[in-house]
C-alpha positions as CSV (number, residue, x, y, z in Angstrom):
1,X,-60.1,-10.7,-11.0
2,X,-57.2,-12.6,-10.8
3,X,-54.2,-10.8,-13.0
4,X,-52.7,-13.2,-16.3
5,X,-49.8,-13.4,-14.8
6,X,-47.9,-15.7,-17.2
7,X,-49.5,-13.0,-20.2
8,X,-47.6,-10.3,-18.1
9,X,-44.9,-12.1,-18.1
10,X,-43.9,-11.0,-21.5
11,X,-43.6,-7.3,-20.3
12,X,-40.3,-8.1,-18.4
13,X,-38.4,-6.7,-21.2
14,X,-39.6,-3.5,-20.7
15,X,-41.1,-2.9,-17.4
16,X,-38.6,-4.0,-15.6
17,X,-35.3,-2.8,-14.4
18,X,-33.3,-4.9,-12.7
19,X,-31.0,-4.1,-10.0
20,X,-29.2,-4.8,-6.4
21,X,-26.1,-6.3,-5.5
22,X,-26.6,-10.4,-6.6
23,X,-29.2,-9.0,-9.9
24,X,-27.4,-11.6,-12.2
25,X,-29.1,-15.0,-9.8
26,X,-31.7,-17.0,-11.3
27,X,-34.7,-16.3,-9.0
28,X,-36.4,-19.5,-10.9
29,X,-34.6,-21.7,-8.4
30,X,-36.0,-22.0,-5.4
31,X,-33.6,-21.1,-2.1
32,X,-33.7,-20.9,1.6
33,X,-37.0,-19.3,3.6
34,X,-36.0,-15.9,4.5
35,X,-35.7,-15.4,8.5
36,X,-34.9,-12.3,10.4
37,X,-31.4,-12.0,11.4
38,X,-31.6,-10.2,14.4
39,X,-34.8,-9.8,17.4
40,X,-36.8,-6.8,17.5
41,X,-35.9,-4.5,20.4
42,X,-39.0,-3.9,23.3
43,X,-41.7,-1.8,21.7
44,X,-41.8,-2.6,18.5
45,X,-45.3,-3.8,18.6
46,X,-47.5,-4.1,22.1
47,X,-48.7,-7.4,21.6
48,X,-47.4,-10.4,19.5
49,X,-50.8,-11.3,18.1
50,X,-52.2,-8.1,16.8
51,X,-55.6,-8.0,15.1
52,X,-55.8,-7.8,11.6
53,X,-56.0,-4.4,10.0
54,X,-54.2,-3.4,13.8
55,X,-52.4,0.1,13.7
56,X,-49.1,0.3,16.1
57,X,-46.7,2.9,16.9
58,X,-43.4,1.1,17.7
59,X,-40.7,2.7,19.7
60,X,-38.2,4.5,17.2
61,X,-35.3,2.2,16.6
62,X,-36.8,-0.7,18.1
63,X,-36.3,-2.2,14.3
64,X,-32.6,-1.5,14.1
65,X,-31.3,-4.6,15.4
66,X,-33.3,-7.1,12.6
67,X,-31.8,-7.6,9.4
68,X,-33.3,-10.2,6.3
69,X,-31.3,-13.5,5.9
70,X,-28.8,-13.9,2.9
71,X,-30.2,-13.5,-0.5
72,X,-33.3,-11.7,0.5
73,X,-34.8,-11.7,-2.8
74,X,-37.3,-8.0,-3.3
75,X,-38.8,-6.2,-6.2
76,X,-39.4,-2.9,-5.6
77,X,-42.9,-2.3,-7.8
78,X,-43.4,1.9,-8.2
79,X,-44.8,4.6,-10.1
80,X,-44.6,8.0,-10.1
81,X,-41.9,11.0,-10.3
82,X,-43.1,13.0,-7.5
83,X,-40.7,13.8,-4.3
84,X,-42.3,11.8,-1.9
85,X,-42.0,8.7,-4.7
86,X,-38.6,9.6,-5.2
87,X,-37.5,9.6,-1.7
88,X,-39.3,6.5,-1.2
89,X,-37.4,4.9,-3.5
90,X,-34.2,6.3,-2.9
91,X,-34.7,4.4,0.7
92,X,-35.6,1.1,-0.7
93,X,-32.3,1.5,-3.0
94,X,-29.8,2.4,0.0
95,X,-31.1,0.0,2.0
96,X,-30.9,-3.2,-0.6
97,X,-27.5,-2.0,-1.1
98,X,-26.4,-2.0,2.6
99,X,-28.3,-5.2,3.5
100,X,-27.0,-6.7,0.7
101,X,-30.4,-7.6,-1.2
102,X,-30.9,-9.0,-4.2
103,X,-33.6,-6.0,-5.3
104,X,-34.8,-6.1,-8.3
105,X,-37.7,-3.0,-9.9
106,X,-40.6,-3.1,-11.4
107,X,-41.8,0.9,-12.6
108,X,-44.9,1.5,-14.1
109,X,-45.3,3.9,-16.5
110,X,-48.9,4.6,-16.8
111,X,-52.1,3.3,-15.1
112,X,-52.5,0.8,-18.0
113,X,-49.3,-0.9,-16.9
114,X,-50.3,-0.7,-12.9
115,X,-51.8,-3.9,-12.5
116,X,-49.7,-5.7,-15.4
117,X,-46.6,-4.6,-13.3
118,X,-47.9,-5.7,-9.7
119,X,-48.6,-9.5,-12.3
120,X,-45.3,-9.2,-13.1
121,X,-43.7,-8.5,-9.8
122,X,-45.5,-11.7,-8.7
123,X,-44.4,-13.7,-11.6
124,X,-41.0,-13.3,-10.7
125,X,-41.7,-15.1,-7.2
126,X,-39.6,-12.6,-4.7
127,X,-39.3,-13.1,-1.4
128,X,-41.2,-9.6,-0.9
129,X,-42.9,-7.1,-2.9
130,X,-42.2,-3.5,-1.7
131,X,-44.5,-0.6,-3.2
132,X,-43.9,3.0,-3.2
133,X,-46.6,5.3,-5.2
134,X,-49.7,6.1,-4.0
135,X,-51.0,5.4,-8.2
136,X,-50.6,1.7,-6.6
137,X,-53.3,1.3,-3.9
138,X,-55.9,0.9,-5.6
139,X,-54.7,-1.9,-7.8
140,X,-52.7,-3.4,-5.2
141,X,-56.0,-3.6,-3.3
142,X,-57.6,-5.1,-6.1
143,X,-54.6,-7.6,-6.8
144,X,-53.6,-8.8,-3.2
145,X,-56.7,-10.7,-1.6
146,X,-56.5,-12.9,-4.2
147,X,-52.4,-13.3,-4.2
148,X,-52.5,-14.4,-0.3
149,X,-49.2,-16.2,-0.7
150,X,-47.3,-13.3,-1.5
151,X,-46.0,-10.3,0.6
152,X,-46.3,-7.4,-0.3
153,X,-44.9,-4.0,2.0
154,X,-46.6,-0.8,1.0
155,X,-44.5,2.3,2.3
156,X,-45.8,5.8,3.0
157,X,-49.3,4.7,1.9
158,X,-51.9,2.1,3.0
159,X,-54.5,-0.1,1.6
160,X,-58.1,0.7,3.0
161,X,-58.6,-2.8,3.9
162,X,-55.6,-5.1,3.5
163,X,-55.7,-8.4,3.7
164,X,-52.9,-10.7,5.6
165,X,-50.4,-10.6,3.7
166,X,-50.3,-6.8,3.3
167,X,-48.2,-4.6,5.7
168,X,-47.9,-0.8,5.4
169,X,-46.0,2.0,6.8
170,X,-47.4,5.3,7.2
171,X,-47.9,8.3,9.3
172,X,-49.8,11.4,9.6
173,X,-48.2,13.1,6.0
174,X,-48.6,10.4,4.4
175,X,-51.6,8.3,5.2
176,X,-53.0,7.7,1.3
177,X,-55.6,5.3,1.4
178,X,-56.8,5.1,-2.2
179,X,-60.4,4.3,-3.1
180,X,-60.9,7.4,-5.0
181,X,-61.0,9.7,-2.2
182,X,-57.3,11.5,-3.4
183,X,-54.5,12.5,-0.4
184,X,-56.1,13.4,2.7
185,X,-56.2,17.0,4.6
186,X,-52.8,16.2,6.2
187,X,-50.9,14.8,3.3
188,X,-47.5,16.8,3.7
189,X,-44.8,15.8,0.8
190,X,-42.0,17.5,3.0
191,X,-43.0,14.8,5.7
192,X,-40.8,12.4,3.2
193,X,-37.9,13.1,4.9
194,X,-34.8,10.8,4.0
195,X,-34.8,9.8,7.7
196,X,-38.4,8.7,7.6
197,X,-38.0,6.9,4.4
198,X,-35.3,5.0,5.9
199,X,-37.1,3.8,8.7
200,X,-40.0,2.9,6.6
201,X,-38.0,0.7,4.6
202,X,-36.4,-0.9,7.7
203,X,-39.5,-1.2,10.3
204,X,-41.4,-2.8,7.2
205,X,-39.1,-5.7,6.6
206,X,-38.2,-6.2,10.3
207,X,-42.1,-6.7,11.1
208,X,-42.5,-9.1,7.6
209,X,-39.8,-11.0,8.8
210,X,-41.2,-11.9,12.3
211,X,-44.9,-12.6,10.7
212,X,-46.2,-9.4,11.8
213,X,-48.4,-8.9,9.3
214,X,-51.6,-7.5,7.8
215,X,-50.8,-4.3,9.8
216,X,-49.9,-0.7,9.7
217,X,-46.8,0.4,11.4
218,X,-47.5,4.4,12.1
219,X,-44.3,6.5,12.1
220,X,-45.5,9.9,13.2
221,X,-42.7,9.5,16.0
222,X,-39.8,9.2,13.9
């Protein structure tokens, strides 16, 4: 069912904290299409026309040389106070701040306020929607197929069956799929390292920014 989104909209108040470096801009006016600043280095991906739902293990630092477009507007939407979380978010912090985002966060508090938040989030019209919190999945799967226009970048989970407009990163310690079936055999918090988190962050956005989408970028190599 599609989310109330202007009846979320109310919640801002209080859901939301707002940060980043240009967190005072109105986001109701509209501004340039993001692009990627920056190509992708030879690896990244195999093929550029990769099948929906496609898994791919890019080259480790074949991301580096992309970077978002001025005024990159991103809400990071989370839940959770768990390590992995934590590191996760820590990541998407550091790297608004050295990209120069405008990154703005949504945090849900309970799982009354999951799918509320992912309404707000999309209410605020960003550029990208990044979620860390494996609580998430299965509302973001609920929420997204019907929210096509909107990208959303899940890191160090996935959804089960995403649509288009749904890129994850993930690896082996990760790998949380949702649909009631709880962290797998290999789910390994200490697998959250700072490094990993980092290039989650940064080999997310590079592939949203060059349409490469819909997919899971797998990080066991980092």
């Amino acid at each position: 069912m599609r989310p109330p989104l202007r009846a979320v909209a109310a919640l801002a108040a209080t859901a939301a904290l707002v940060t980043g470096c240009s967190s005072g801009d109105d986001w109701s006016q509209p501004h340039p299409e993001p692009t990627a600043v920056g190509t992708l280095a030879q690896g990244f991906v195999p093929s550029p026309s990769l099948a929906p739902e496609a898994t791919t293990t890019p080259r480790p630092g074949s991301w580096d040389g992309v970077h978002p477009s001025e005024d990159y507007r991103v809400v990071l939407l989370t839940t959770g106070d768990d390590r992995p979380t934590r590191a996760l978010v820590k990541a998407v912090e550091n790297w608004g701040e050295e990209e120069h985002v405008d990154l703005r966060t949504v945090a849900a508090d309970n799982p009354h306020d999951f799918i509320p938040s992912i309404g707000e989030a999309m209410e605020m019209r960003p550029d990208l929607i990044v979620s860390a919190g494996n609580d998430l999945i299965d509302p973001l799967a609920m929420v997204t197929p019907n929210h096509l226009s909107q990208p959303f970048l899940v890191v160090g989970a996935e959804l089960a069956e995403p649509t288009g407009n749904v890129t994850a990163v993930d690896w082996s310690g990760a790998s949380f799929r949702g649909e009631g079936l709880g962290a797998s055999s290999a789910y390994d918090p200490a697998s959250f390292t700072p490094e990993r988190c980092a290039a989650a962050i940064r080999a997310g956005v590079a592939a949203v920014l060059n349409d490469l989408t819909g997919i899971v970028i797998w990080l066991d190599k980092v």
